[in-house]
Each structure stands twice: as C-alpha cells, then as structure tokens.
C-alpha positions in Angstrom: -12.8 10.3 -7.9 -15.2 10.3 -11.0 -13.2 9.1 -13.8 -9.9 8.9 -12.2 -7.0 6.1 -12.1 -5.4 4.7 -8.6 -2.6 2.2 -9.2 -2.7 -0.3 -6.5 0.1 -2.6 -5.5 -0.2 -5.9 -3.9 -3.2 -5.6 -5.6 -4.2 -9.1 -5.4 -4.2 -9.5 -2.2 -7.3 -8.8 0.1 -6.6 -5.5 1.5 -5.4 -4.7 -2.9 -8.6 -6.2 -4.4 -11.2 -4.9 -1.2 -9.2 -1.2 -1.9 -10.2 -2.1 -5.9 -14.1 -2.3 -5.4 -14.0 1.1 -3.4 -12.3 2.6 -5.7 -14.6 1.1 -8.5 -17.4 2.2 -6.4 -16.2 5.4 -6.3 -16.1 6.0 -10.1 -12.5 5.4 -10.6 -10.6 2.5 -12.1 -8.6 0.3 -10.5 -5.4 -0.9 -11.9 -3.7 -3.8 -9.6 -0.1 -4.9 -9.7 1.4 -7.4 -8.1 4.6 -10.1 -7.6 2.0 -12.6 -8.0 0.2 -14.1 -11.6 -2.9 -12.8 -12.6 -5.7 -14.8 -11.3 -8.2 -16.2 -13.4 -10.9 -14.4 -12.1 -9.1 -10.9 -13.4 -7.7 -12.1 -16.4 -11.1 -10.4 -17.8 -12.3 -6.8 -17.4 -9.8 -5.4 -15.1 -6.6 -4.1 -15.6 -4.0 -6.2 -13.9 -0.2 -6.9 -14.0 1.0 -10.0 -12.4 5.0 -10.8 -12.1 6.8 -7.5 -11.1 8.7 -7.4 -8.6 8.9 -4.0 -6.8 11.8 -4.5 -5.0 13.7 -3.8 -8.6 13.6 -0.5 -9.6 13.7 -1.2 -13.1 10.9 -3.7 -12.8 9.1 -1.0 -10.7 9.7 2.0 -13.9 8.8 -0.7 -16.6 5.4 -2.1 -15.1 4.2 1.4 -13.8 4.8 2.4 -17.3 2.8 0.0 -18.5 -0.3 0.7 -16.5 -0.1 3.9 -17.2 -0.4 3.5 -20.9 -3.4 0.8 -20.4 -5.1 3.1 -18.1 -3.6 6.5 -19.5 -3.4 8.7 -16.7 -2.5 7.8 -13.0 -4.1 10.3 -10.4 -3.5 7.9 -7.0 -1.1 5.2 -5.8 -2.1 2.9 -3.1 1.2 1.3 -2.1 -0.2 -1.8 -0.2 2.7 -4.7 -1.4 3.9 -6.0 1.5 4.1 -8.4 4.2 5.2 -9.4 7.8 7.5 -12.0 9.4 8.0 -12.9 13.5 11.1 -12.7 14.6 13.3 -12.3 17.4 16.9 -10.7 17.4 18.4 -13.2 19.1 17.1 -15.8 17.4 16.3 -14.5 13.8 18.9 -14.0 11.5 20.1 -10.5 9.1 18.3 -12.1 6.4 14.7 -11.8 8.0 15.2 -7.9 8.7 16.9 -7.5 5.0 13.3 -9.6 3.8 11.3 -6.7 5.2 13.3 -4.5 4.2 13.3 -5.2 0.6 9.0 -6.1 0.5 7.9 -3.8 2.7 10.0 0.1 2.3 11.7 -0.9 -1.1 8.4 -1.7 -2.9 7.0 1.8 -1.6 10.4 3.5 -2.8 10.4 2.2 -5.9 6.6 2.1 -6.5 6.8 5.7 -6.1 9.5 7.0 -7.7 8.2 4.9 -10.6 5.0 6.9 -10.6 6.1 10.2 -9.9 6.2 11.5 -13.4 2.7 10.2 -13.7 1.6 11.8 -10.4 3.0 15.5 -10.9 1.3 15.5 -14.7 -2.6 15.2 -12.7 -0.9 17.0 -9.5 -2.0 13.3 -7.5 -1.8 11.1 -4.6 0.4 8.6 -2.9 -1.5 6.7 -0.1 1.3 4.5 1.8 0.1 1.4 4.4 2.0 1.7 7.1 1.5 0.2 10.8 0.6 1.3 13.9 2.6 -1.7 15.7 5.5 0.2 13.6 5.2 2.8 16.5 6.1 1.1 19.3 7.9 -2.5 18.7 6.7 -5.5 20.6 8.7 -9.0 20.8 9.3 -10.5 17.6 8.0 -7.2 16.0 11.8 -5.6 14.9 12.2 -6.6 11.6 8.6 -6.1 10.7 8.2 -2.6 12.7 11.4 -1.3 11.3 10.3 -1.7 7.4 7.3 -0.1 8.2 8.7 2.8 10.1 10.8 3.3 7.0 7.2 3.8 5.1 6.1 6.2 7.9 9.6 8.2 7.5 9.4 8.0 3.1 5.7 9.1 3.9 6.7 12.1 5.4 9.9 13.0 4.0 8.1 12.4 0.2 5.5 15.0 1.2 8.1 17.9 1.9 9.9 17.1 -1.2 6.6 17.2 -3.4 4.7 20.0 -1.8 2.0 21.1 -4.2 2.9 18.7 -6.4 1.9 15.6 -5.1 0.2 14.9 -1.9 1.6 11.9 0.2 0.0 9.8 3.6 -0.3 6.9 5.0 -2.9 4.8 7.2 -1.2 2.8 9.9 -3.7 0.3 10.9 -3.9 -2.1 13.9 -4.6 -5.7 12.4 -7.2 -6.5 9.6 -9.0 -9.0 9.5 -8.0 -11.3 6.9 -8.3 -15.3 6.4 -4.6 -15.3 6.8 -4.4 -13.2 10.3 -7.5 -15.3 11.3 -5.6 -18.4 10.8 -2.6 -16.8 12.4 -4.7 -15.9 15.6 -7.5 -18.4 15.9 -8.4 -17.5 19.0 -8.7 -13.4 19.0 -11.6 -11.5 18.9 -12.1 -11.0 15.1 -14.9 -8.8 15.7 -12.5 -6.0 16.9 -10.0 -5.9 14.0 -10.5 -3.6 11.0 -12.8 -4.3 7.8 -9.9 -4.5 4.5 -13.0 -1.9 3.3 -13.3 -0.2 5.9 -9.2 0.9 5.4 -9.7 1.2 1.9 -12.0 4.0 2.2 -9.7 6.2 4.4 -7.5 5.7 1.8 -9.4 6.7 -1.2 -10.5 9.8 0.8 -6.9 10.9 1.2 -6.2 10.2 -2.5 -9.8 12.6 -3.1 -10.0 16.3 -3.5 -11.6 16.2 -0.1 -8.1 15.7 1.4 -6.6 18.3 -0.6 -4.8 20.0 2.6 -3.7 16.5 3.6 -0.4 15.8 3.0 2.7 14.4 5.2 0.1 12.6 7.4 0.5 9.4 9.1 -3.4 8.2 10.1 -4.4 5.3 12.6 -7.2 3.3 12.1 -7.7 1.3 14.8 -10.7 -0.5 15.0 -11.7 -1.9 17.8 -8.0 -3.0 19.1 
C-alpha cells in the first residue's frame, strides 16, 4: 500500500480514525470524510473533510472530488459512515427503518458511485462494513439488519458489475469495542469483542494487492463473540 490513497468515510469516528493509522502505517495516506466538523486535532497534517452528507448524491460527487484533488489519486474506499438504532416493528415507527436506510446503504451507494471514476483510473478497491447481526435478525435488530444487508447485497452486486475493474468486499463484524458500545452494554464481556484495529487491518488487506483475487466477498470477523 506504499504510496497509495484510501478515502475513508465516517472517518472520524473510531473504527474511521483507528482504520486511518493502519493505513498510515501501512505507507498510504489517509483521507477521512465525514457528516461531522473537522476536529481540532486534524485540522493539521491530515487530510479531512468535515460537513458532507453522504446521503446526497451530489454532496457525495462534490466532496469525493475534492479529496481526490487534495490527495490526487484514490486507490481504496473504506465505506465505514454509518450507525445503528433499536427498534421494534411494533413499536418503532417507518421513520427509524427510512433512518438506516438513508446512513447506513445510501452513504455506501453514493460514496461509491462518487468514487468510481477515481477507482477504475488505478484499477482499486471498495472495502464495505457490513454486519454479521445483518445475517440473521434478532429483536429490535430490523431496521438496523435490513440497511446493512442492503451493504452485503451492493457489495456483491458492485463486484459483478466492476469485474477487473474494481474489486469490491466487505467485513461483517460482530460488535467492536468502542466507548459508545461499552456504554451501551456495561456489563458484557469487552474482552471478547473486536479491536477497531484489528478490523481495520482485514480491511486494508482486501484493499492490497495481496487480495487481488478477492472480490464479491462478504468476510466475518468475529472475535471472540
């Protein structure tokens, strides 16, 4: 990954900035985009874009544009943007399941469509984040497990359409372990979830020439769980 670019969305969050220092560590350069500001603490010596909102297409085209002029290639995208709701059917409204929706299978649609042109010029990678509770739905897990089964389904259907073009997978981990899924779950056995690093490097090693027969594939990482 020696000199190459991997654009990174929900970039500063802590699966987006752990996934930057692998990728930094790897030789490459980061470029993080997110719905959020620019933190201070990037504001200096790393490429960032703060304010876009994925879930616009035209937000999506005008910001990837942008980092690839800063950066001036692109050879991966990490689409991490994202989140998760609980919710029941029969208690939950539309509006919940329209939410993920629109953060979760729109921001990877859009994110790479928007990098596409970008992509096919250094033949690259698309490295989706998918979810392993997307495979089998528990209570309160519909609107969540259905956005991210739509990333599973993009993942595969993006990899037929771009054969030796561009390659495109995705990780579908269990839970990472995160300040914010620790305060979630207080009392689970952190010790057993996955390290934000940990997924981070399966997916720089599907966006490497390493995984250069990988494409269309949708990879657990488990952990302990």
């Amino acid at each position: 990954m020696q000199g190459k670019v991997v654009v990174i969305t929900g970039g500063f969050g802590a699966l987006g900035r752990a996934a930057a220092n692998v990728v930094r560590d790897a030789g490459a350069t980061p470029v993080l985009i997110d719905f959020a500001p620019v933190p201070d603490d990037l504001k200096t010596g790393a490429l960032a874009f703060g304010g876009a909102d994925l879930t616009k297409a035209d937000a999506a085209a005008s910001v990837m544009t942008s980092a690839h002029g800063a950066a001036g290639r692109i050879d991966a995208l990490f689409n991490i943007a994202g989140g998760f709701a609980w919710s029941t059917v029969s208690d939950g409204g539309l509006e919940i399941w329209e939410k993920m929706f629109a953060i979760n299978t729109k921001t990877a649609i859009n994110a790479s469509k928007a990098a596409l042109p970008f992509l096919i010029e250094t033949k690259g990678a698309i490295v989706n984040v998918g979810a392993n509770g997307a495979l089998r739905a528990g209570k309160g897990m519909g609107p969540y497990a259905a956005s991210k089964q739509g990333v599973h389904k993009l993942t595969e259907a993006l990899a037929e359409e771009l054969k030796a073009k561009v390659r495109v997978n995705a990780v579908l981990p269990s839970t990472l372990d995160t300040q914010a899924n620790r305060r979630e779950m207080a009392d689970a056995d952190f010790s057993s979830w996955v390290q934000p690093a940990d997924l981070a490097k399966v997916m720089l090693f599907l966006a490497s020439d390493d995984a250069r027969d990988v494409t269309g594939a949708l990879i657990p990482v488990l952990g302990r769980v």
